[in-house]
C-alpha positions in Angstrom: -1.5 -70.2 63.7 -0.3 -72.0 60.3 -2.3 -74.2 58.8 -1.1 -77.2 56.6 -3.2 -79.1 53.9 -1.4 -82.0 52.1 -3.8 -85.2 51.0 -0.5 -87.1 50.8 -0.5 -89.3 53.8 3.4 -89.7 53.4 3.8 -85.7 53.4 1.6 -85.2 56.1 3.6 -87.3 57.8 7.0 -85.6 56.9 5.1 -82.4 58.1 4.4 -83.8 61.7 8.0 -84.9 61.8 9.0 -81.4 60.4 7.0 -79.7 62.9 7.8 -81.9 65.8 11.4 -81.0 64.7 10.8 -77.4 64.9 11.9 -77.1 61.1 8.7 -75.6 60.4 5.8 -73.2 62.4 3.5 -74.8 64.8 0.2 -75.4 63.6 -2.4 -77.6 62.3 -2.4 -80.7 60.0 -4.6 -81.3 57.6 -4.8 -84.2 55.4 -8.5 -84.0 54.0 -8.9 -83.3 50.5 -8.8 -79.1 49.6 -12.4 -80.1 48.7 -13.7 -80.3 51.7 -12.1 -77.3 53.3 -14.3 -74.5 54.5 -13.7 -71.0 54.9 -14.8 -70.8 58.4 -11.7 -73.2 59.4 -9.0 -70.0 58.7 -10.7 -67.0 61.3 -7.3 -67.7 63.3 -5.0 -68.6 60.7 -2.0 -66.3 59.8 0.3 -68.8 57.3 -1.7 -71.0 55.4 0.1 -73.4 53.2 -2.3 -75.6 50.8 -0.8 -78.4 48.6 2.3 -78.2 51.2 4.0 -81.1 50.6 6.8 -81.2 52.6 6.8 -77.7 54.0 9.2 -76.3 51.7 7.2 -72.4 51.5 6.9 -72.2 55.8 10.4 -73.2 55.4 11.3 -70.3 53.0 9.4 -68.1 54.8 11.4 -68.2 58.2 14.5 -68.6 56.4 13.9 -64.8 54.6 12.8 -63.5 57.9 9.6 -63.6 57.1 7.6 -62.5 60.7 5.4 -65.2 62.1 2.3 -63.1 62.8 2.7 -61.4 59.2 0.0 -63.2 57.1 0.8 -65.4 53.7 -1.0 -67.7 52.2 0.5 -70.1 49.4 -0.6 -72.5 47.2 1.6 -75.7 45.0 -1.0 -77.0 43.4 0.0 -80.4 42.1 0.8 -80.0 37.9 1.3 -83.5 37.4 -2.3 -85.4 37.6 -3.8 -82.1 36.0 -1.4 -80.8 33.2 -0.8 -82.2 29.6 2.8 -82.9 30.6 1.9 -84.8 33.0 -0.3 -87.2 31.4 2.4 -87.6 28.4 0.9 -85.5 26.2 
């Protein structure tokens, strides 16, 4: 299964359109914040995709040939609220 966390409610959105589509794996949705995640929720997860966005790393994935049941896990963590840069400084 591939599991998708993305607090944007917008992105979560483009990622149920996505996977509706079938531009992107079947799996599950998750919009709660990655603080409230728990371990326990990934004993059937093969692609886990936190800080997805818009699904752009599933995407890559299948595009290099990537084999569905081969597990990845990836992480975008957001640079912009947390980074000097992005604060102007």
């Amino acid at each position: 299964m591939t599991y998708y966390n993305e607090v944007d409610p917008f992105a979560g959105q483009w990622l149920a359109n996505l996977r509706a589509a079938g531009h992107i794996s079947p799996g599950r949705i998750d919009t709660r914040s990655i603080t409230e995640v728990q371990p326990d929720e990934f004993q059937a997860v093969t692609r886990a995709h936190f800080f997805a966005g818009i699904g752009g790393w599933d995407h890559a994935l299948s595009l290099a040939g990537w084999p569905d049941d081969a597990p990845v896990w990836t992480g975008s963590c957001p640079c912009q609220p947390f980074s000097g840069a992005g604060k102007g400084k």
